[in-house]
DRENTORKOL-3810 file (N, C-alpha, C; in nm, 4 decimals):
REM DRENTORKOL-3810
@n.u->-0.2211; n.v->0.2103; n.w->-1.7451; ca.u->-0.1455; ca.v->0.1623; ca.w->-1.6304; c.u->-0.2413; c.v->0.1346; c.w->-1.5146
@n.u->-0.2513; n.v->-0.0076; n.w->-1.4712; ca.u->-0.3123; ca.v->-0.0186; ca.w->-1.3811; c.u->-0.3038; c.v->0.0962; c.w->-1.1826
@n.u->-0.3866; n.v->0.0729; n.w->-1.1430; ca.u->-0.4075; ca.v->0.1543; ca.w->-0.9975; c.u->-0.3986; c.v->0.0749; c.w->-0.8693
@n.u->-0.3082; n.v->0.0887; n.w->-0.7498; ca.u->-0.3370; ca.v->-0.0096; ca.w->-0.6596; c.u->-0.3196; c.v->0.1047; c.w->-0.5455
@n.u->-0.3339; n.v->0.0759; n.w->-0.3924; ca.u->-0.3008; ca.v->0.1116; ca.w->-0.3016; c.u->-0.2346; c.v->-0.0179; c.w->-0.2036
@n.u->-0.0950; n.v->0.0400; n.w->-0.2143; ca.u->-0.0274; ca.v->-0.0593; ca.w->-0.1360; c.u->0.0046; c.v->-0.0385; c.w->0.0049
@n.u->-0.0475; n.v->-0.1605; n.w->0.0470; ca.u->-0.0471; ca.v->-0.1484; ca.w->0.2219; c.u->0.0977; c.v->-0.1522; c.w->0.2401
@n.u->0.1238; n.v->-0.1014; n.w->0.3407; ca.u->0.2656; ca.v->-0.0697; ca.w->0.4574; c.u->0.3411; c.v->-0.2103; c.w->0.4148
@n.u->0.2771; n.v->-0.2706; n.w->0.4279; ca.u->0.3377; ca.v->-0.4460; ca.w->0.5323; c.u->0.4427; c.v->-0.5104; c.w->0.3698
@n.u->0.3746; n.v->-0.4103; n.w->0.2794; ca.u->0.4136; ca.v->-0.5123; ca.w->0.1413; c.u->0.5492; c.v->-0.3726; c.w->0.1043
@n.u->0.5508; n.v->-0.2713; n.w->0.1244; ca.u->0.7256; ca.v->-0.2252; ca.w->0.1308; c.u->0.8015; c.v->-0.2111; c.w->0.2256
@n.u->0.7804; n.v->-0.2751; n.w->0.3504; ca.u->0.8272; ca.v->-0.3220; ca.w->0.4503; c.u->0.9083; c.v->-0.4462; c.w->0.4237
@n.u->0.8375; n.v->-0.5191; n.w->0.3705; ca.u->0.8619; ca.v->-0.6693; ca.w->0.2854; c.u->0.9441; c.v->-0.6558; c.w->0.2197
@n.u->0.9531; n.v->-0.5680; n.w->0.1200; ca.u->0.9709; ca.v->-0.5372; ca.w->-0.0474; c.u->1.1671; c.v->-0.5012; c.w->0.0146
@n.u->1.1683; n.v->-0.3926; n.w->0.1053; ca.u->1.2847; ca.v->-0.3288; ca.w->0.1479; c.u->1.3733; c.v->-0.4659; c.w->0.2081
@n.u->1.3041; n.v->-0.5213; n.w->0.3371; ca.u->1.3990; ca.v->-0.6111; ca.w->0.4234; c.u->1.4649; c.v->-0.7346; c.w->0.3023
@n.u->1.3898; n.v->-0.7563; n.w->0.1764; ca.u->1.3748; ca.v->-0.8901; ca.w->0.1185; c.u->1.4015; c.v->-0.8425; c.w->-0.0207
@n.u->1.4858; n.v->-0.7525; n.w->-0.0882; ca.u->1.5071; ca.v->-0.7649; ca.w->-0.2413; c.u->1.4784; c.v->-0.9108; c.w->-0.2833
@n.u->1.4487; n.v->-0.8797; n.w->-0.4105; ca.u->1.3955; ca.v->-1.0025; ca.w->-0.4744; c.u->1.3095; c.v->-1.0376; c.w->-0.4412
@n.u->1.2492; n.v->-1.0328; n.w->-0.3283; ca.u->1.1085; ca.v->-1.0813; ca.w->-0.2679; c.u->1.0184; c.v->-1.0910; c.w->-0.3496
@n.u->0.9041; n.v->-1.1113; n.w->-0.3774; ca.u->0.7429; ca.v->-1.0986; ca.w->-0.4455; c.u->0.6980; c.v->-0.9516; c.w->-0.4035
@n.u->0.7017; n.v->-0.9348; n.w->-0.2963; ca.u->0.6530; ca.v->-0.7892; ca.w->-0.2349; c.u->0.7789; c.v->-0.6811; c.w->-0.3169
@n.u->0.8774; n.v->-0.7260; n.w->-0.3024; ca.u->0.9782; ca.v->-0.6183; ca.w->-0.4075; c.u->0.9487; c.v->-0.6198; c.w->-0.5480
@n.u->0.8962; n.v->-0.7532; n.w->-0.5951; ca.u->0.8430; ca.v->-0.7122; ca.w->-0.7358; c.u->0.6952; c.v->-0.6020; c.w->-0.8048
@n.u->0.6393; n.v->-0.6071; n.w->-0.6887; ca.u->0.5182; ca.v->-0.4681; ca.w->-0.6538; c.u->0.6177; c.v->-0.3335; c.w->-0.7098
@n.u->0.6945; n.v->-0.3368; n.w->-0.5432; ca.u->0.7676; ca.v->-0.1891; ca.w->-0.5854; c.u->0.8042; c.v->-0.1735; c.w->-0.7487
@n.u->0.8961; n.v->-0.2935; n.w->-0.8049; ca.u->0.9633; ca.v->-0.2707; ca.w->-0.9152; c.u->0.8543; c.v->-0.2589; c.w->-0.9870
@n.u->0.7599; n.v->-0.2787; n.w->-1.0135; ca.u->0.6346; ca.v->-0.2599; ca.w->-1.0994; c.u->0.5621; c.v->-0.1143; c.w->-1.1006
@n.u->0.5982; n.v->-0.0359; n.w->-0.9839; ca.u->0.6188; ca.v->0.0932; ca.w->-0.9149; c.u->0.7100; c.v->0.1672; c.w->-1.0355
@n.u->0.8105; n.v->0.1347; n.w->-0.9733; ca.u->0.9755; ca.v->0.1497; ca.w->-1.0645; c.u->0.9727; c.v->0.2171; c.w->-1.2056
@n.u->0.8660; n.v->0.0270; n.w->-1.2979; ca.u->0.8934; ca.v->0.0284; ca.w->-1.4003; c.u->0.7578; c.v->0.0778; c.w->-1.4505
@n.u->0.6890; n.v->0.1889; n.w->-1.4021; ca.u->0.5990; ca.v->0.2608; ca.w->-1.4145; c.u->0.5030; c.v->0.1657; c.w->-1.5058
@n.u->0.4652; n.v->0.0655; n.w->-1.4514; ca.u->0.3441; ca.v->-0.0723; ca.w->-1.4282; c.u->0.2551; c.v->-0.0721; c.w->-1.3624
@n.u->0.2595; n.v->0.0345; n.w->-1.2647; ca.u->0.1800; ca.v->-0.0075; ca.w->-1.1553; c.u->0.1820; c.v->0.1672; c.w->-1.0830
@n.u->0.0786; n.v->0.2212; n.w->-1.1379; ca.u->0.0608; ca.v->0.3916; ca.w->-0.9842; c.u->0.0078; c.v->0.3634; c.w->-0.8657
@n.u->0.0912; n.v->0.3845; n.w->-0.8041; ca.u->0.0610; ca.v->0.3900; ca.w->-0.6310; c.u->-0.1021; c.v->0.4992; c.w->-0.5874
@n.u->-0.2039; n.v->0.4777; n.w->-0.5169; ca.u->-0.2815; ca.v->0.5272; ca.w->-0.4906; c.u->-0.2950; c.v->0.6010; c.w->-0.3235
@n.u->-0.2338; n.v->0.7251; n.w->-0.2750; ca.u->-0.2333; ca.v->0.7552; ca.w->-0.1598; c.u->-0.3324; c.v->0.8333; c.w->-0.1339
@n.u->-0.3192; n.v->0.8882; n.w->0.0086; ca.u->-0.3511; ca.v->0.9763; ca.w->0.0723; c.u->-0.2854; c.v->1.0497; c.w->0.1804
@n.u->-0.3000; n.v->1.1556; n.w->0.2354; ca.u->-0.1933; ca.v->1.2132; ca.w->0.3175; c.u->-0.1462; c.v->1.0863; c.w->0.4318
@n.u->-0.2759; n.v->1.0682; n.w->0.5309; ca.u->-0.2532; ca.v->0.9378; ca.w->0.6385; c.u->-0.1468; c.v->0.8423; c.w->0.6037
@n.u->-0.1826; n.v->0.7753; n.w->0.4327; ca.u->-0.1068; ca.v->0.6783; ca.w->0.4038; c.u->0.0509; c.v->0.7005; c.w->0.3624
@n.u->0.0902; n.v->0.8071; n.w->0.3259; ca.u->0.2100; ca.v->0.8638; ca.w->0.3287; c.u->0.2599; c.v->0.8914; c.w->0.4755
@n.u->0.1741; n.v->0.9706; n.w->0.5704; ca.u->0.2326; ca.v->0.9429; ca.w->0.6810; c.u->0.2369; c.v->0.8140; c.w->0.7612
@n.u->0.1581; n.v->0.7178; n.w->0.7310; ca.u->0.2454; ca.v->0.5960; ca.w->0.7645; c.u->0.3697; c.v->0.5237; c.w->0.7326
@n.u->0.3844; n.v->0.5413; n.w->0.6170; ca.u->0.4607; ca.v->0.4797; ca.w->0.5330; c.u->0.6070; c.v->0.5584; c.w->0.6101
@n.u->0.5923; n.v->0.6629; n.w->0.6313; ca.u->0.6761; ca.v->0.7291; ca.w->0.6914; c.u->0.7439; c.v->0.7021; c.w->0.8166
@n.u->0.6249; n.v->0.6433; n.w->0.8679; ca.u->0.6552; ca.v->0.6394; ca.w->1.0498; c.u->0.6793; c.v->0.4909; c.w->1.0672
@n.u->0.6493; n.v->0.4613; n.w->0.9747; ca.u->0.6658; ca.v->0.2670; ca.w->0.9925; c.u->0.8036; c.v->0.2606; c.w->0.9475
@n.u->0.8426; n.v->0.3010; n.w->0.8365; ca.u->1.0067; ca.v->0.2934; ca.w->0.7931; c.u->1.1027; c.v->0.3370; c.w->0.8401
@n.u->1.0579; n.v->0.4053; n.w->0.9196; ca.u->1.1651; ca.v->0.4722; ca.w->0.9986; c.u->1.1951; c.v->0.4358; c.w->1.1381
@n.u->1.0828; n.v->0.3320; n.w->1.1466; ca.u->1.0979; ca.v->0.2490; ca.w->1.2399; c.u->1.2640; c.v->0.1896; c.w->1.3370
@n.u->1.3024; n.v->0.2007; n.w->1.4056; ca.u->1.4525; ca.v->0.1283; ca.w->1.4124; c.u->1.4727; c.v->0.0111; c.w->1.4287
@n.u->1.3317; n.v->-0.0748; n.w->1.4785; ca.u->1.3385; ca.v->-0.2414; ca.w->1.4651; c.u->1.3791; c.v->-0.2715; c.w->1.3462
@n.u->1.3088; n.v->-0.2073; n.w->1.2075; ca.u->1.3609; ca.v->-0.2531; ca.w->1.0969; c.u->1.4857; c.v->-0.2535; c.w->1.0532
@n.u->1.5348; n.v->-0.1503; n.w->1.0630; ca.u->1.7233; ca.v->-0.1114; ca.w->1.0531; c.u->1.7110; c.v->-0.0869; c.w->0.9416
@n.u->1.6304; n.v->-0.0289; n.w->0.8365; ca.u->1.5843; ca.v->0.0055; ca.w->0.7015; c.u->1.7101; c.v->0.1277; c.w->0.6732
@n.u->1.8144; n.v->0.1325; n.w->0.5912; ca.u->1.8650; ca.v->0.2612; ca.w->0.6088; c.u->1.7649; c.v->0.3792; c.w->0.5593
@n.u->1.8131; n.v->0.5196; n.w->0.6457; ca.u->1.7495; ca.v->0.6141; ca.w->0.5811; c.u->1.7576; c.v->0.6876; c.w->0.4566
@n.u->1.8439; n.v->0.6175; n.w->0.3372; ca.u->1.8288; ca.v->0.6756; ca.w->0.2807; c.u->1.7300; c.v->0.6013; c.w->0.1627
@n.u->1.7662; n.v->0.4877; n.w->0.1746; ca.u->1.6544; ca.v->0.3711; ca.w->0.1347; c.u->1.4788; c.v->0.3832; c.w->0.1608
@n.u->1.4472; n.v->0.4514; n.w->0.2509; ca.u->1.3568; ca.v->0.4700; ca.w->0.3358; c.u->1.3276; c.v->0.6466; c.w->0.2439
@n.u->1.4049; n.v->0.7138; n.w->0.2635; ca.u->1.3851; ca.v->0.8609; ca.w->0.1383; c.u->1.3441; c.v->0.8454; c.w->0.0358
@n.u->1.4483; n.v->0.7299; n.w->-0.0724; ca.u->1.4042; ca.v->0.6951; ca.w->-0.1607; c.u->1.2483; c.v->0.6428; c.w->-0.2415
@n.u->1.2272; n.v->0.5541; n.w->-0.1231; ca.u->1.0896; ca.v->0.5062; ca.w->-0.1286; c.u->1.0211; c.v->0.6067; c.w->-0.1072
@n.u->1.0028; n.v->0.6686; n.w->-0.0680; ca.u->0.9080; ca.v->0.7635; ca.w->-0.0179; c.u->0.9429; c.v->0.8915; c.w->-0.1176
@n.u->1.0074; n.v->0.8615; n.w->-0.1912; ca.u->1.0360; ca.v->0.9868; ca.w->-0.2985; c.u->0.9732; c.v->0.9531; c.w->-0.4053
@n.u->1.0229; n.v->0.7984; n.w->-0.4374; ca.u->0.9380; ca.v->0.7256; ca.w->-0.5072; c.u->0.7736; c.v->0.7759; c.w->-0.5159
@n.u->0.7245; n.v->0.7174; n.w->-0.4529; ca.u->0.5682; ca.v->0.7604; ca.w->-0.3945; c.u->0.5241; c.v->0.8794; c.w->-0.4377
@n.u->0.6211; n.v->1.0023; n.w->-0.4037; ca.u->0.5726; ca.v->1.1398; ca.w->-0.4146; c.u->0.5894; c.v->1.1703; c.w->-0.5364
@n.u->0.6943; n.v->1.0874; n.w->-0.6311; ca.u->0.6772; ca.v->1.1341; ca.w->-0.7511; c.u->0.5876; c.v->1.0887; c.w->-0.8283
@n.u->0.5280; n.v->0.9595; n.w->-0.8177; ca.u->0.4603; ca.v->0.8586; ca.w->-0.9065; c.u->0.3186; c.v->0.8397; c.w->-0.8401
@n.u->0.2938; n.v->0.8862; n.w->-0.7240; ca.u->0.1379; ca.v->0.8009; ca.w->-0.6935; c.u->0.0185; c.v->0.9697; c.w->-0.6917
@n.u->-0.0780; n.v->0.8544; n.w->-0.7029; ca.u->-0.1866; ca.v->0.9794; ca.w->-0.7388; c.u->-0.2634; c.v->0.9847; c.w->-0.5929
@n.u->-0.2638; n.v->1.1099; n.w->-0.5259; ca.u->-0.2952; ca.v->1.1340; ca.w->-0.4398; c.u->-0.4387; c.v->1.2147; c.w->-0.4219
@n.u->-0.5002; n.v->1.1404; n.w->-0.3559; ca.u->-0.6285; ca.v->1.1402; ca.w->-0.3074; c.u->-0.6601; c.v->1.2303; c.w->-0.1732
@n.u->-0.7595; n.v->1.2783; n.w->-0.1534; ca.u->-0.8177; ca.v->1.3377; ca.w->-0.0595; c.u->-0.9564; c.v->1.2392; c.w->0.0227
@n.u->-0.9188; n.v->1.1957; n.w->0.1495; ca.u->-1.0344; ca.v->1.0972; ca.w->0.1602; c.u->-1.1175; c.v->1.1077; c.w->0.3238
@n.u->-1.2386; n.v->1.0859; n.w->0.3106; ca.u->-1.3171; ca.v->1.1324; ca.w->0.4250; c.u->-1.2817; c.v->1.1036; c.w->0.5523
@n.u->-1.2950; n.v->1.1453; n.w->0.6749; ca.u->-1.2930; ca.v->1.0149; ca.w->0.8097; c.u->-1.3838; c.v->0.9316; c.w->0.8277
@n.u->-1.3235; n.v->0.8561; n.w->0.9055; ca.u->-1.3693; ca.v->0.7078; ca.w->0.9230; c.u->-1.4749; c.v->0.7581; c.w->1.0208
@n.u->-1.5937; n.v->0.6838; n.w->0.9653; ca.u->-1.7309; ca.v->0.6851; ca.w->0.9897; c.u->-1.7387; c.v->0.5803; c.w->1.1614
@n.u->-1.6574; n.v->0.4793; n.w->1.1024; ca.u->-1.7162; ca.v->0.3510; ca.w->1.1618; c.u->-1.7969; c.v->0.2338; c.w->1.0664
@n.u->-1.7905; n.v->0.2876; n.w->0.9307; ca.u->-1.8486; ca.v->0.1952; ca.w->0.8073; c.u->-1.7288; c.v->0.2413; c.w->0.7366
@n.u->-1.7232; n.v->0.0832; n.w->0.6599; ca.u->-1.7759; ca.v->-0.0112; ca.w->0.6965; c.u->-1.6728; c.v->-0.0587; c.w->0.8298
@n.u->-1.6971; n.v->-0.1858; n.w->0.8812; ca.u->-1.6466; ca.v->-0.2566; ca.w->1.0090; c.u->-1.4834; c.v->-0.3029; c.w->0.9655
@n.u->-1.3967; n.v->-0.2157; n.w->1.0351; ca.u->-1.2712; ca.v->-0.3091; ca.w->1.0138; c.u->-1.2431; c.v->-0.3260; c.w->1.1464
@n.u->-1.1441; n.v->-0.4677; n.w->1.1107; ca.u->-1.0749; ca.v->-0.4757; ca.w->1.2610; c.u->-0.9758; c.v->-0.3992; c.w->1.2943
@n.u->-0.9071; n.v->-0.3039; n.w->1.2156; ca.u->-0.8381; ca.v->-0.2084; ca.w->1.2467; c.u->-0.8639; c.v->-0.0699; c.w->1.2094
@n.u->-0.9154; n.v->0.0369; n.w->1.2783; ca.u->-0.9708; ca.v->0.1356; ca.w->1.2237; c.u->-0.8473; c.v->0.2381; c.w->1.1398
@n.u->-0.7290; n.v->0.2195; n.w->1.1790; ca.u->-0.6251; ca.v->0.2695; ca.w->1.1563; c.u->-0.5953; c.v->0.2004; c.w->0.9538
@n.u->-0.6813; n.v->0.1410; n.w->0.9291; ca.u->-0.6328; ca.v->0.0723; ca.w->0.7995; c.u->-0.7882; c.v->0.1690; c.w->0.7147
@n.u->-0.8339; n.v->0.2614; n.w->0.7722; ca.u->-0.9259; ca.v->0.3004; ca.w->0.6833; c.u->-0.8966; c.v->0.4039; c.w->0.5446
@n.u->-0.7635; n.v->0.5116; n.w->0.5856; ca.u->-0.7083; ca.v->0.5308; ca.w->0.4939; c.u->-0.6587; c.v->0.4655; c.w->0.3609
@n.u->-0.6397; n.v->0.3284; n.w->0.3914; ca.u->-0.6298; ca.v->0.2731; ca.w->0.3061; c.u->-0.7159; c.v->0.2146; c.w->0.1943
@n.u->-0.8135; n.v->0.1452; n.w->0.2842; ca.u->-0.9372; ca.v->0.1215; ca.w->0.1812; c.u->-1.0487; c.v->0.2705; c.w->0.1228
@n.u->-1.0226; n.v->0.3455; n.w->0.2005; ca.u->-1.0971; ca.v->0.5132; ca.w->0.1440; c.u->-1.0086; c.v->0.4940; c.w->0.0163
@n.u->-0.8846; n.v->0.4865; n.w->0.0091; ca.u->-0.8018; ca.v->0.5283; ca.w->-0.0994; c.u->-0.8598; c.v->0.4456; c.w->-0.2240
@n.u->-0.8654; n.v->0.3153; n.w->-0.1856; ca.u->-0.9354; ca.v->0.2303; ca.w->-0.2916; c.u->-1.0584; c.v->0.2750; c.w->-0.3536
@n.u->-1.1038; n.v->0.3114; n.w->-0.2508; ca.u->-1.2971; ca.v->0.2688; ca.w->-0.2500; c.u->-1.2799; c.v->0.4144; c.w->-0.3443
@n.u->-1.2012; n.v->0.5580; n.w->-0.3373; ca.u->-1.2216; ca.v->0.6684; ca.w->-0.4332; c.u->-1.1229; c.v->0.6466; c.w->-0.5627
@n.u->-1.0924; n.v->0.5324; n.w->-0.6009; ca.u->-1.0583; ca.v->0.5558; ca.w->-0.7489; c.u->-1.0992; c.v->0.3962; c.w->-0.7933
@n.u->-1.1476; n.v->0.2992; n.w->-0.6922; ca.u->-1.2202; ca.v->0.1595; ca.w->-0.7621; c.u->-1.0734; c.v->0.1200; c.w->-0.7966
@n.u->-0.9791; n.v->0.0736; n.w->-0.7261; ca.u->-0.8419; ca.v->0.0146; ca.w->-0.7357; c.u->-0.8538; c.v->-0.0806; c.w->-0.6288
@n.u->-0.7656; n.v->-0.2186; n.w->-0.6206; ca.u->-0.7261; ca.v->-0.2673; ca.w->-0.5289; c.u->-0.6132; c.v->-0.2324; c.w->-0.4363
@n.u->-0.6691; n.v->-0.2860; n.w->-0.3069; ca.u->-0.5265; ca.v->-0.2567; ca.w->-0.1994; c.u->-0.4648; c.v->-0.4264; c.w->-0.2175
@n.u->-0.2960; n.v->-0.4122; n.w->-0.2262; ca.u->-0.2439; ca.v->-0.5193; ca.w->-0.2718; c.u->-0.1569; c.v->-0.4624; c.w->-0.0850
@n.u->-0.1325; n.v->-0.6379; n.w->-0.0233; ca.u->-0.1192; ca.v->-0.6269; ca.w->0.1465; c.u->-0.0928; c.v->-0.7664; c.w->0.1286
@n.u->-0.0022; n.v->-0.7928; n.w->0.2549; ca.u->0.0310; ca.v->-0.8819; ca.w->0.2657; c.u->-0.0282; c.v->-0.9496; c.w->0.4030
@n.u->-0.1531; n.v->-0.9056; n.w->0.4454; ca.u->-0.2470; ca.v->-0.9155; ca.w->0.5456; c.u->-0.4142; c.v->-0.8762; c.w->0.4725
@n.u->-0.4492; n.v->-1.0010; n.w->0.4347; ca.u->-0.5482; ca.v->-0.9580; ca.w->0.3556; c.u->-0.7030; c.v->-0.9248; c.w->0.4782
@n.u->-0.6691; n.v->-1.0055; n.w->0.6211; ca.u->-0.7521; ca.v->-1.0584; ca.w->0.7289; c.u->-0.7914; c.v->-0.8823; c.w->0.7621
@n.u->-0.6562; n.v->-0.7400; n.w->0.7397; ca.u->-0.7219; ca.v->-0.6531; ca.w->0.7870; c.u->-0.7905; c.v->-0.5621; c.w->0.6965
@n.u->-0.8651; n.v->-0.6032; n.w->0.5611; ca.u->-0.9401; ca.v->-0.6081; ca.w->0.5057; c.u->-1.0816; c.v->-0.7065; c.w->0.4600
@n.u->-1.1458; n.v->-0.7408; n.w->0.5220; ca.u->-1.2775; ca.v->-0.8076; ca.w->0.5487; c.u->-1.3518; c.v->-0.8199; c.w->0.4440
@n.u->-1.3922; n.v->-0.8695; n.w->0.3535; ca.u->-1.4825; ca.v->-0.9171; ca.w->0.2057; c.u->-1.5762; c.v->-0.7746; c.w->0.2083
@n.u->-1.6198; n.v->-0.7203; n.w->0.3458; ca.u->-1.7257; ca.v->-0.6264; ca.w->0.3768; c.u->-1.7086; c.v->-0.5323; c.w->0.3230
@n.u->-1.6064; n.v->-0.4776; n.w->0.3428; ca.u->-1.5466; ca.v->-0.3475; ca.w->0.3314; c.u->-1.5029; c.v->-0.2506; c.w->0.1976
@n.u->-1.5871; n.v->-0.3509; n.w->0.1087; ca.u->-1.6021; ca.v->-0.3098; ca.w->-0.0215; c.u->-1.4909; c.v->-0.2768; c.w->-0.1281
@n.u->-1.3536; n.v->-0.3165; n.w->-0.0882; ca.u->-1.2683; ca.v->-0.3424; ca.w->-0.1773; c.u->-1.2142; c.v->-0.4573; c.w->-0.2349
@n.u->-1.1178; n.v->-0.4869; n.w->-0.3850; ca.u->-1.0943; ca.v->-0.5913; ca.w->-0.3908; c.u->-0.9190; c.v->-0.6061; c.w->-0.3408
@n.u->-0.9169; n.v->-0.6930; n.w->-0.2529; ca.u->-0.7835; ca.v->-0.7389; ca.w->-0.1963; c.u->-0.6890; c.v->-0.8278; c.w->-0.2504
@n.u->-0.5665; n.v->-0.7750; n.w->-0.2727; ca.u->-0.4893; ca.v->-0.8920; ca.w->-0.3527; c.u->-0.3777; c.v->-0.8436; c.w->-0.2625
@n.u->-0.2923; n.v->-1.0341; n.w->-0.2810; ca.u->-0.1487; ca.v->-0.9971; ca.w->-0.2033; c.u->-0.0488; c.v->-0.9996; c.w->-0.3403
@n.u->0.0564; n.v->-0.9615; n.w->-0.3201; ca.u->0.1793; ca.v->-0.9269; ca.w->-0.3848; c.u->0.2144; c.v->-1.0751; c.w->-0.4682
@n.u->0.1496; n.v->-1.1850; n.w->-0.4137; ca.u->0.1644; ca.v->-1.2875; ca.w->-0.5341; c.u->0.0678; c.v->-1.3075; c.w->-0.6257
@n.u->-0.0502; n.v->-1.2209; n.w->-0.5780; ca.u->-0.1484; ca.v->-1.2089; ca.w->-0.7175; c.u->-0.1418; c.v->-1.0660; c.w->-0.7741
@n.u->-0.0725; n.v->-0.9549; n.w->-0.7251; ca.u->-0.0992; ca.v->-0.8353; ca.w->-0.8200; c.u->0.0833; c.v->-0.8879; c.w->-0.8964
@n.u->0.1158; n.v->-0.9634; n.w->-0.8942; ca.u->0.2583; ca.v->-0.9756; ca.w->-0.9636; c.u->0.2233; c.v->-1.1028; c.w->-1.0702
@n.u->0.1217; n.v->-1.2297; n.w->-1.0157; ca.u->0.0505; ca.v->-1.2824; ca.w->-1.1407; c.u->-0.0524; c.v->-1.2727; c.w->-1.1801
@n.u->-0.1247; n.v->-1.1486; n.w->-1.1640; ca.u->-0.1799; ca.v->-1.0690; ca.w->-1.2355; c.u->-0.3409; c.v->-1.1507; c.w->-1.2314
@n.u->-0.3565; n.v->-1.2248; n.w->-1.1364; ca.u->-0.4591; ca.v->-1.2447; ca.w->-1.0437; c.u->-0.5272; c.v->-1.1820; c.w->-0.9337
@n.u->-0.6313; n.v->-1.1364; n.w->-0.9559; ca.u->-0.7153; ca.v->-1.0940; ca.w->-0.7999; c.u->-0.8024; c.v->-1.2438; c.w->-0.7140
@n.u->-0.8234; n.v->-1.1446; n.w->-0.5963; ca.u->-0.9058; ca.v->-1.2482; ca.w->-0.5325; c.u->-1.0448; c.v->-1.1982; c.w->-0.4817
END
């Protein structure tokens, strides 16, 4: 079974947009296709972003997912951010740590806040669903 770490922005997507491309990630989640790669940070985002009230995500939809996660993804322990490599968002380093310690891609629907530099490979939700990287 392949390994990914999925950025925020793509079950954010996945929730507002059933059927979406970004919902076919999750279902690949689902249909135990695809293990989620975390870390504590990235669970607590996932947390604080969904629960967001701009989204209007219900909460129990928002449990679910996140139950999801806790049952199925392999959770990592990962260093602080150095300042290496250079992102434009330092807040996205949890994410690529997560990659960079099991050699998985982060699949995002913002590939710009991952940089070629930064030593992971980046795919969005229409290439980890046709089974293309970039």
């Amino acid at each position: 079974m392949m390994q990914a770490v999925i950025d925020t922005n793509i079950l954010v997507s996945a929730l507002l947009h059933p059927g979406s491309v970004p919902d076919a990630v999750i279902q690949d989640i689902v249909g135990l296709r695809l293990t989620p790669v975390v870390c504590e940070a990235v669970v607590a985002e996932y947390s604080a972003v969904l629960s967001r009230p701009r989204f209007g995500l219900p909460a129990t939809q928002v449990r679910e997912v996140l139950a999801l996660f806790e049952q199925l993804a392999v959770e990592v322990k990962v260093p602080p951010y150095t300042g290496e490599p250079a992102l434009p968002d330092p807040a996205d380093w949890p994410f690529v740590a997560c990659a960079l310690a099991t050699g998985c891609p982060v699949v995002t629907g913002n590939a710009r806040h991952f940089p070629e530099g930064c030593g992971v490979r980046v795919m969005t939700a229409r290439e980890w669903v046709s089974g293309k990287s970039s």
